[in-house]
C-alpha positions as MATLAB code, in Angstrom:
seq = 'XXXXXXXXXXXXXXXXXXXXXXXXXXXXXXXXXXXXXXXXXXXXXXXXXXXXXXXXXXXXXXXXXXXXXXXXXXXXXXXXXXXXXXXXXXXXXXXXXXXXXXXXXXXXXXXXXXXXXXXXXXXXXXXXXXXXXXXXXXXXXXXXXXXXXXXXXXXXXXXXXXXXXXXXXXXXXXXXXXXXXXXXXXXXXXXXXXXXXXXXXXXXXXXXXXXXXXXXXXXXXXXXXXXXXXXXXXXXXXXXXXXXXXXXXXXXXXXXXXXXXXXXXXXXXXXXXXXXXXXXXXXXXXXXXXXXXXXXXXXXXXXXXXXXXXXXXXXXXXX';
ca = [
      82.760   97.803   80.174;
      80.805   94.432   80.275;
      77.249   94.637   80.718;
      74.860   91.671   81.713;
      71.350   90.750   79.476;
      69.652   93.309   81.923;
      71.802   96.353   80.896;
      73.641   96.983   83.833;
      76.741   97.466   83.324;
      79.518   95.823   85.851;
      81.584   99.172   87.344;
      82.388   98.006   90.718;
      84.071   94.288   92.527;
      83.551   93.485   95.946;
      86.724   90.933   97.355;
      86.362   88.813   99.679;
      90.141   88.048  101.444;
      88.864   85.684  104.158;
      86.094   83.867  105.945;
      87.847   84.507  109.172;
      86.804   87.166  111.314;
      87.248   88.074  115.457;
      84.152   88.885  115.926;
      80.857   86.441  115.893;
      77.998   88.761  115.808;
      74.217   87.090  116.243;
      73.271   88.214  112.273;
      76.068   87.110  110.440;
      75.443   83.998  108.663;
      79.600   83.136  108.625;
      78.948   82.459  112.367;
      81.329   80.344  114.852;
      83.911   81.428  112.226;
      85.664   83.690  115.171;
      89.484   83.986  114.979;
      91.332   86.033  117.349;
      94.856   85.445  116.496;
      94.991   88.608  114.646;
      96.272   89.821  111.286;
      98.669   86.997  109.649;
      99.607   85.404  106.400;
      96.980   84.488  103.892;
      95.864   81.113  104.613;
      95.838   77.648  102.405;
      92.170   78.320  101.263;
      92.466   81.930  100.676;
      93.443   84.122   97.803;
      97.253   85.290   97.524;
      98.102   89.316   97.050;
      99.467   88.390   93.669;
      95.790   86.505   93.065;
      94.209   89.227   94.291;
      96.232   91.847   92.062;
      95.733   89.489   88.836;
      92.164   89.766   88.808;
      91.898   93.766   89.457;
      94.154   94.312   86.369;
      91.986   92.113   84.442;
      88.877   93.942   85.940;
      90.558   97.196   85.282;
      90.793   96.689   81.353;
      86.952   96.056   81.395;
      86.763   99.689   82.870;
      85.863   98.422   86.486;
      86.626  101.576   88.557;
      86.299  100.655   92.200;
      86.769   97.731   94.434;
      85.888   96.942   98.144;
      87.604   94.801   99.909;
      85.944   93.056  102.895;
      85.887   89.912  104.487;
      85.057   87.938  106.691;
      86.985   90.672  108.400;
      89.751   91.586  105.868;
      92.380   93.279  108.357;
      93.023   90.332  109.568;
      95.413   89.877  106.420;
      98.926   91.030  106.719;
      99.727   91.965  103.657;
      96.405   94.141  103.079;
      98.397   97.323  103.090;
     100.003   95.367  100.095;
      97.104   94.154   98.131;
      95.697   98.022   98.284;
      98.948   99.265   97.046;
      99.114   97.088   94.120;
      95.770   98.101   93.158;
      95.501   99.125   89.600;
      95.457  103.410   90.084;
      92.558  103.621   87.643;
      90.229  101.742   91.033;
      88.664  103.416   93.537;
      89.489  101.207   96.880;
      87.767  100.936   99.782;
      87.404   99.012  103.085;
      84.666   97.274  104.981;
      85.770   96.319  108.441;
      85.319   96.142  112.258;
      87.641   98.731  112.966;
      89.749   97.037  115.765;
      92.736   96.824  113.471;
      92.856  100.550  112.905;
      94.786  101.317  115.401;
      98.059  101.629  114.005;
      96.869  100.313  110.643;
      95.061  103.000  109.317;
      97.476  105.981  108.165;
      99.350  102.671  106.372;
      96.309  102.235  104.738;
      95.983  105.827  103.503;
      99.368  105.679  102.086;
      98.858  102.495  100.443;
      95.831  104.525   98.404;
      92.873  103.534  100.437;
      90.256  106.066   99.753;
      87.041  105.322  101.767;
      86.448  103.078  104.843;
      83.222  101.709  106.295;
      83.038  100.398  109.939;
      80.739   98.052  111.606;
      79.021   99.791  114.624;
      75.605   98.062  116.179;
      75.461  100.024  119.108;
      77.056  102.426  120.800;
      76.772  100.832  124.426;
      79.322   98.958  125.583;
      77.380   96.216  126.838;
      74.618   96.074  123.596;
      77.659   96.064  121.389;
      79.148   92.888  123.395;
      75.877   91.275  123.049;
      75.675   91.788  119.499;
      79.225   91.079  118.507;
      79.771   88.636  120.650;
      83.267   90.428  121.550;
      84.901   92.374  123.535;
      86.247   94.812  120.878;
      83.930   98.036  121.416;
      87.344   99.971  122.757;
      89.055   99.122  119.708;
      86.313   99.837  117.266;
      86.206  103.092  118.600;
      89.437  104.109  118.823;
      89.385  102.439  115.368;
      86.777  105.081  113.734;
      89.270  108.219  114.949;
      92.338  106.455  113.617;
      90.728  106.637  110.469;
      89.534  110.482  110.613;
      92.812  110.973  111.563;
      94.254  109.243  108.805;
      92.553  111.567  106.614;
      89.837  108.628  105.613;
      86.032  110.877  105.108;
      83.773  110.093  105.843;
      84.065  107.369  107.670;
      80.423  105.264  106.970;
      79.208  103.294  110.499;
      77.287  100.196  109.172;
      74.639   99.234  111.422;
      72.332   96.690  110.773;
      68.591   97.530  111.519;
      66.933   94.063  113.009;
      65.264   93.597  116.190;
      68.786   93.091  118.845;
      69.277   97.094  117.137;
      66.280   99.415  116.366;
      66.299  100.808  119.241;
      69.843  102.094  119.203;
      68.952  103.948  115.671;
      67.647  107.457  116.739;
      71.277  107.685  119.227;
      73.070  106.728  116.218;
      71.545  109.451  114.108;
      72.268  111.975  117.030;
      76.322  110.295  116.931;
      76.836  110.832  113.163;
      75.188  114.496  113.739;
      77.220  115.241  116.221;
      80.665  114.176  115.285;
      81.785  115.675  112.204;
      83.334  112.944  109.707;
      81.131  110.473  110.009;
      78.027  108.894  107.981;
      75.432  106.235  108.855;
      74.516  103.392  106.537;
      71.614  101.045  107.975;
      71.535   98.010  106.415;
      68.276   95.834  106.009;
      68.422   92.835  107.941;
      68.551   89.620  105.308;
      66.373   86.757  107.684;
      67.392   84.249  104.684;
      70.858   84.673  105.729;
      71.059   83.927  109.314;
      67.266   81.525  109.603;
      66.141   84.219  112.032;
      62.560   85.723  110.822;
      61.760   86.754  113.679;
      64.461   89.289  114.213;
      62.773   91.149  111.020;
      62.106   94.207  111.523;
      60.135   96.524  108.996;
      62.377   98.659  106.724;
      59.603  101.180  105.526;
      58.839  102.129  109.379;
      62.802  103.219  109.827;
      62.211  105.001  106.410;
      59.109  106.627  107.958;
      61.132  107.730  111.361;
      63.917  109.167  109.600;
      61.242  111.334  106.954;
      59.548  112.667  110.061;
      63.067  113.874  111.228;
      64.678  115.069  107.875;
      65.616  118.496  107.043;
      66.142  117.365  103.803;
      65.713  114.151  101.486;
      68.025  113.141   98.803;
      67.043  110.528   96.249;
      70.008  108.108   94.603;
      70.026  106.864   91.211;
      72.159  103.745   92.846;
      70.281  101.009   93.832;
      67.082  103.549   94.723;
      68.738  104.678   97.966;
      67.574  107.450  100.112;
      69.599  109.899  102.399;
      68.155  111.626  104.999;
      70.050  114.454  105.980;
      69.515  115.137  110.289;
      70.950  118.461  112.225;
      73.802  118.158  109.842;
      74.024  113.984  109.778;
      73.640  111.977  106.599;
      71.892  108.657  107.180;
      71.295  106.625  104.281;
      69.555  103.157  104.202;
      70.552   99.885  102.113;
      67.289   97.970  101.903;
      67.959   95.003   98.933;
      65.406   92.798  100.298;
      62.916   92.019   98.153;
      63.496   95.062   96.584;
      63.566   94.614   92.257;
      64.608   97.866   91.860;
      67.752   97.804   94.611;
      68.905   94.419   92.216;
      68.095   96.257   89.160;
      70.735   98.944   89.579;
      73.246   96.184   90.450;
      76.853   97.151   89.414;
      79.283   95.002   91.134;
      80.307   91.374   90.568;
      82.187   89.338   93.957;
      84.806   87.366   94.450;
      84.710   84.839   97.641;
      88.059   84.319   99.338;
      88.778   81.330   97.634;
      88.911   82.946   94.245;
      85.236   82.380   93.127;
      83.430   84.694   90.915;
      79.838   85.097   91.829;
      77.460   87.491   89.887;
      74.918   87.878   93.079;
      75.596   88.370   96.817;
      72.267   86.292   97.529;
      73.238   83.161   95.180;
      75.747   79.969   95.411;
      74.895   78.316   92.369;
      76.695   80.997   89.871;
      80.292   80.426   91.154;
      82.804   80.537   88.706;
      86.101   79.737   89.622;
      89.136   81.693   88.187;
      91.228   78.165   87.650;
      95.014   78.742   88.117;
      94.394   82.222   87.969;
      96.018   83.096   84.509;
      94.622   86.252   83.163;
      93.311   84.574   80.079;
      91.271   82.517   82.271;
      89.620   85.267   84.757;
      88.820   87.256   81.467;
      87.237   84.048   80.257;
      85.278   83.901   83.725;
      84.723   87.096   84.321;
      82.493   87.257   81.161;
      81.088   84.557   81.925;
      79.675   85.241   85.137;
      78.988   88.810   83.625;
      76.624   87.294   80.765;
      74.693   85.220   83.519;
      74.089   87.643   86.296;
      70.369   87.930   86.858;
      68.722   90.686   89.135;
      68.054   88.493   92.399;
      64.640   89.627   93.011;
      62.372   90.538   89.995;
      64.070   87.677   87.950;
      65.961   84.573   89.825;
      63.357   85.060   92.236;
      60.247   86.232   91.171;
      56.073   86.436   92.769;
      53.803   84.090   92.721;
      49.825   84.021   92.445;
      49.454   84.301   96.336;
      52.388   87.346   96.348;
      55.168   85.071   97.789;
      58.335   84.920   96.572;
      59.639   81.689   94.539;
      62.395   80.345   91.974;
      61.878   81.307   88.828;
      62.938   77.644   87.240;
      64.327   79.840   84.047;
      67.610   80.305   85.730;
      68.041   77.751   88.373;
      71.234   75.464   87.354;
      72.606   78.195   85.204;
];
């Protein structure tokens, strides 16, 4: 296993296999990048399956045990089903998607070794979601999230990012999750520096307040500092990495963009490595690279100033 100068050790890769996606909701910051052509061959810019597949083996012999692949919307690749099965068996893999192409898609997935899905869901009202997703895809998305029970696919995780357009929709998600066996709820802190919204903030710490008042029972994760709150049978669990030292301080996974970039941090552009002609010796040459330079985002890259505020910390920009 490679670790970084931090000690955290590099376990997991999140894969990007497009930019494209067919929705265009409000908080994503790839937005106006809607496609609806559906599924199809991988395009100039992107990644190949036999890419794809090169880099996993190499990530397998550094004992990297899981990998998510997401997009963009990654189901609009064809040949997903085929990436998946090609997967090294030693890697966990799982999915973030919209659900609208798991219709029909999703018992493929299963047998191509998918293990764990996690679906998109801002609202459950037809007309919210619309406004939020800027689609007309709530039929499918639902119909998506039983394809996948049915598939054998649990839990199924709804994400459901918690910003101002949604935090009123989070106590009838709770009651969804509770109430439908299967299914988990992951709200995800909304990340202002990503979309140039502020004002659609809304404060983390009071949803973590709501969901203690309502808890049977609190569970504490090692991972990233998460908490679960367990509700009338419903696990909700919240993803809060903003400004948050200790969520990038239990940092485990390394991403690749679709174009075949390696990246150390989610929140950063200026690590990029790219794999070259994607020969092994030359993604095990990057991929330690980019290991040996990631940096915890907050705490380190960025890091507080006199007045509180968060700034560059000069130390690593350019590196």
């Amino acid at each position: 296993m490679l670790t970084d100068d931090f000690g955290r050790g590099v376990t997991g890769v999140r894969v990007s296999l497009t930019d494209r996606c067919n929705f265009d909701c409000v908080y994503c910051h790839n937005e106006g990048l809607g496609d609806t052509r559906g599924p199809m061959a991988p395009q100039d810019d992107e990644m190949s399956a036999d890419d794809v597949v090169r880099f996993l083996e190499v990530a397998a012999e550094f004992d990297v045990d899981a990998v998510k692949f997401t997009g963009g919307e990654p189901m609009l690749r064809q040949d997903l089903e085929e990436i998946i099965e090609r997967t090294p068996d030693s890697m966990e893999t799982s999915l973030t998607t919209n659900g609208t192409f798991l219709p029909g898609r999703a018992e493929a997935l299963v047998d191509a070794g998918l293990s764990r899905v996690n679906v998109s869901q801002d609202a459950l009202d037809r007309e919210a979601f619309a406004e939020i997703t800027k689609s007309g895809g709530y039929d499918a998305v639902m119909e998506g999230v039983e394809a996948a029970l049915e598939a054998g696919l649990d839990p199924v995780k709804l994400n459901m990012v918690v910003f101002e357009h949604t935090a009123g929709y989070v106590p009838e998600m709770v009651d969804h999750v509770a109430a439908n066996d299967g299914l988990q709820l992951q709200l995800i802190e909304y990340m202002p520096e990503l979309t140039g919204k502020p004002e659609w903030n809304v404060e983390i710490e009071r949803v973590h307040g709501w969901l203690a008042e309502q808890a049977d029972e609190i569970e504490h994760r090692e991972m990233h500092d998460r908490k679960r709150y367990w509700i009338d049978g419903g696990m909700v669990e919240i993803v809060d990495p903003v400004e948050n030292p200790t969520f990038c301080a239990n940092c485990h996974r390394v991403r690749v963009t679709h174009q075949g970039y390696l990246k150390g941090c989610l929140n950063r552009n200026d690590d990029l490595r790219s794999m070259g002609e994607m020969t092994k010796t030359e993604i095990r040459e990057a991929f330690r690279e980019v290991v040996a330079n990631r940096v915890p985002y907050y705490g380190e890259y960025m890091v507080r100033n006199e007045h509180g505020e968060w700034e560059f910390n000069e130390e690593y920009i350019g590196v």
